[in-house]
C-alpha positions, -999 to 999 in steps of 0.1 A, spaced: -140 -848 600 -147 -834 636 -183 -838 645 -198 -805 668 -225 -820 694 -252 -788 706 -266 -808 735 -295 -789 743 -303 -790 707 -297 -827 703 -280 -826 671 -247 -835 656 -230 -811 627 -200 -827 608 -175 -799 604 -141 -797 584 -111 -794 605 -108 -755 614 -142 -750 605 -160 -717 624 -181 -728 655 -206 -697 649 -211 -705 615 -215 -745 617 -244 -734 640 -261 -705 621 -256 -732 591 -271 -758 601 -301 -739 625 -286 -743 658 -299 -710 677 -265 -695 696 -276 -659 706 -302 -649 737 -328 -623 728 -303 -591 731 -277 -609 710 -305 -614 678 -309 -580 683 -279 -563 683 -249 -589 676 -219 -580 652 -222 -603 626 -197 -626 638 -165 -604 643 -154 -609 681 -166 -573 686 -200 -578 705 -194 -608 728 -231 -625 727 -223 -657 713 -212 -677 740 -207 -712 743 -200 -736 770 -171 -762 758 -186 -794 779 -161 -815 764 -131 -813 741 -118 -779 746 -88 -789 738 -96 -796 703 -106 -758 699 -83 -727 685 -70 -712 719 -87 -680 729 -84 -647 712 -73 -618 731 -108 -605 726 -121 -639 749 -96 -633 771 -110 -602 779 -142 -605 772 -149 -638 791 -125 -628 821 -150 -636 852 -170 -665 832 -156 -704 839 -126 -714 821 -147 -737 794 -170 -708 782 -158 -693 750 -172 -670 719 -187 -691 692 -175 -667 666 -135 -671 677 -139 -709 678 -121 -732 653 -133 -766 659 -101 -791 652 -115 -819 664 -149 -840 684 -165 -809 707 -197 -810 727 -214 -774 731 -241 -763 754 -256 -732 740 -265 -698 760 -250 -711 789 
């Protein structure tokens, strides 16, 4: 069972393998979204782009990036991704609204 650090959070969520990185957090109280994303995100279906993440380390024990990240998160730095297109397959430390 992977185990999802949030560094500025402190705390440690064991996940199953392929679990979602959006919903781990929103699970388990870890705050992903700045104020405009609590105001007007979509629910978690790749559509808004205000969930993201940076990957500090273990990005390669992620899901590779949607089309819609690709896009999306075109100018940000290669280890930022969208909490809600994440499947966590292994250990993965997270530093929320990076």
């Amino acid at each position: 069972m992977p185990t999802i650090k949030f560094l500025k959070e402190n705390q440690d969520i064991v996940a199953a393998d392929g679990a979602n990185l959006r919903e781990k957090a929103l699970q388990n109280g870890v705050d992903i979204y700045r104020l405009k994303g609590k105001l007007m995100n979509c629910g978690g279906y790749g559509q808004c782009g205000t969930c993201v993440v940076e990957i500090v380390e273990g990005i390669e024990n992620l899901s590779p990036k949607t089309q819609f990240e690709e896009r999306k998160l075109r100018k940000k730095p290669a280890n930022y991704r969208l909490a809600c297109q994440t499947l966590v397959n292994g250990e993965v430390s997270v530093n929320t609204k990076p």
